[in-house]
C-alpha positions in Angstrom: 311.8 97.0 223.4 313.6 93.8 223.9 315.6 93.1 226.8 318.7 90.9 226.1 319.5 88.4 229.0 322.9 88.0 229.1 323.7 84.3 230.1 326.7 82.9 231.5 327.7 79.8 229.8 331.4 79.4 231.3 330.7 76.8 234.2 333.0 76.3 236.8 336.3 77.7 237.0 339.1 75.5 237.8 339.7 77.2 241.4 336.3 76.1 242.2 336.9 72.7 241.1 339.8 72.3 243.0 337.9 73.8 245.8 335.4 71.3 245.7 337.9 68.6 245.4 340.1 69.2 248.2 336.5 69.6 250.8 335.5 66.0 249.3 338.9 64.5 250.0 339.2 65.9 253.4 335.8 64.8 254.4 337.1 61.2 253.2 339.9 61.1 255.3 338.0 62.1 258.3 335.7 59.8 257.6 338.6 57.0 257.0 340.2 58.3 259.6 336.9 58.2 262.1 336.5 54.8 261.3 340.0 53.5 262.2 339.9 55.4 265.5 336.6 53.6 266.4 338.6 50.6 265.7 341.6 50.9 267.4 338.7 52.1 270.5 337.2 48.7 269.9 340.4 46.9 270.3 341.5 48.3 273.4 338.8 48.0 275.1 338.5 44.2 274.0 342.5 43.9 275.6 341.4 45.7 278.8 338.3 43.6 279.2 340.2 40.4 278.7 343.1 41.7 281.1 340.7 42.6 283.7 338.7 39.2 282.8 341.8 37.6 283.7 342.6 39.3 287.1 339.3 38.3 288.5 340.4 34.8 287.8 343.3 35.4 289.7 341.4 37.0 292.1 339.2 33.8 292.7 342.1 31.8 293.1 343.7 33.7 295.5 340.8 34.3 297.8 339.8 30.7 297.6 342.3 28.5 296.7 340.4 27.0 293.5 339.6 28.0 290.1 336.4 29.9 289.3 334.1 27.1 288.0 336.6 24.6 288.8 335.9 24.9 292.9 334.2 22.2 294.4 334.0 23.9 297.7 330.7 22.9 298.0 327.2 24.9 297.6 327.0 27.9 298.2 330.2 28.7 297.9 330.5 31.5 296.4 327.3 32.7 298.0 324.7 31.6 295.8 326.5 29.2 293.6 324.9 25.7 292.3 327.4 24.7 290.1 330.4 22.4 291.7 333.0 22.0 289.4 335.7 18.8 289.7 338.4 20.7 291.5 341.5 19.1 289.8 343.0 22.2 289.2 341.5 22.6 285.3 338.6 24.7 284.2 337.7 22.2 281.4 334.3 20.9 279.8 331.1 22.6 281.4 333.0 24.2 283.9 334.4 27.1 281.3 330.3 28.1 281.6 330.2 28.2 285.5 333.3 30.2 285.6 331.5 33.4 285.2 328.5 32.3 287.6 331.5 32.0 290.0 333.5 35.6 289.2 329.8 37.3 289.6 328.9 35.8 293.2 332.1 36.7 293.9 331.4 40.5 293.2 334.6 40.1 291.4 332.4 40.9 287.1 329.1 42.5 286.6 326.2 40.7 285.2 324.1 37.8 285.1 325.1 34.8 284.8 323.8 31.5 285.3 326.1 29.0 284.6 324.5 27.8 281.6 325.9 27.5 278.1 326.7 30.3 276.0 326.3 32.7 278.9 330.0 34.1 278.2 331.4 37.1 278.3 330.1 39.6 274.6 333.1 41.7 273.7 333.4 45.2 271.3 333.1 43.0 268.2 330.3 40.9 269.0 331.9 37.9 269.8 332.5 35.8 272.8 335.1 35.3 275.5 335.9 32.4 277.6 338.6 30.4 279.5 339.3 27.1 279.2 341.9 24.2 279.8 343.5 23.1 276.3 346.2 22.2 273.9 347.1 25.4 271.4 350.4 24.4 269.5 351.5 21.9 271.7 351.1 23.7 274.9 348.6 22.8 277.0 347.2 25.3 279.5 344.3 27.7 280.4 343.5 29.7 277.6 340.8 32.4 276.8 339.2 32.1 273.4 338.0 35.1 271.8 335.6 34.2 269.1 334.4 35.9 266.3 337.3 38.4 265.6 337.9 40.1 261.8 341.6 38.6 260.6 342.9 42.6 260.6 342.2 42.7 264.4 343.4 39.3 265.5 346.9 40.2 263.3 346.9 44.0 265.1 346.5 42.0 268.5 349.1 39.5 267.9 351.6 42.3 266.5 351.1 44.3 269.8 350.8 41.8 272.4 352.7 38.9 271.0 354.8 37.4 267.7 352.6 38.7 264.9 352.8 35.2 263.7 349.2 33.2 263.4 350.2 29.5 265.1 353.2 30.4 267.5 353.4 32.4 271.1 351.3 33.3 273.9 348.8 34.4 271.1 347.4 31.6 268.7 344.7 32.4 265.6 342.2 30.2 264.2 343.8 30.3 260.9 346.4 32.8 258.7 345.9 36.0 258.6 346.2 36.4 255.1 342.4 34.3 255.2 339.9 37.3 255.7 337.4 34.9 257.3 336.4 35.8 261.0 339.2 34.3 263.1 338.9 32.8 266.8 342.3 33.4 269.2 343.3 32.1 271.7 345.5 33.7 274.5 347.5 32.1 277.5 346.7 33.3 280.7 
């Protein structure tokens, strides 16, 4: 006796298809949609830590009268410090890397730092943050630098915080936005 198999040899209805379809485009947009969120997280925290960065310079100033790494108040002032800085009321040339010696002695930021170069402030995206007195677009001031920042995110920043425009306002790029290389701004304090 022989046994005939029957064998299915439709495939997939179109229902199925669909089906399949529609899972693989929503897990898309929640993936799409993930990424943009962590983004957008990424950015705000890099505004609040430049805000509060800011507002423990302020904080220096007020309690002693001097910039953070521009004080010349002598040693050990802050408790601790070795760095003296000129005192002319700029926080220019090495004094941008003593700044954050200063803010930590003061209990005013977390961490160690030394006063040496390239001992900044890391932010979300893996660059650097620092203050210093310069020149951006004919205005001359303290500015901090933010190094290292993807054109999309220096645009969003400058959009929400400023002009939108790359070379004018409180916010100055690096370069235009439409130029995807990593771009350094600079905001006014």
């Amino acid at each position: 006796m022989k046994c005939l198999i029957m064998r299915n040899n439709e495939g997939f209805t179109l229902v199925e298809l669909s089906l399949v379809l529609v899972i693989i485009g929503l897990l898309m947009v929640s993936i799409l949609k993930g990424e943009a969120l962590i983004e957008n997280a990424k950015v705000k925290s890099l505004v609040r830590q430049k805000d509060s960065f800011v507002a423990s310079i302020y904080t220096f100033y007020d309690k002693y009268g001097m910039y953070p790494g521009d004080e010349n108040l002598g040693p050990n002032v802050p408790t601790g410090d070795t760095h003296d800085g000129s005192g002319n009321g700029t926080i220019s040339g090495a004094e941008r890397y003593y700044v954050f010696e200063d803010l930590a002695l003061a209990n005013l930021i977390h961490g160690n730092y030394t006063g040496a170069t390239n001992n900044d402030i890391v932010h979300p995206f893996g660059g650097h943050m620092y203050v210093q007195w310069q020149t951006r677009n004919g205005v001359t001031d303290h500015w901090i630098t933010i190094t290292n920042l993807p054109a999309e995110v220096a645009e969003t920043i400058d959009r929400k915080y400023d002009d939108g425009t790359y070379n004018t306002g409180s916010i100055i790029a690096s370069s235009t936005y439409t130029n995807q290389s990593s771009k350094r701004l600079y905001w006014r304090i």
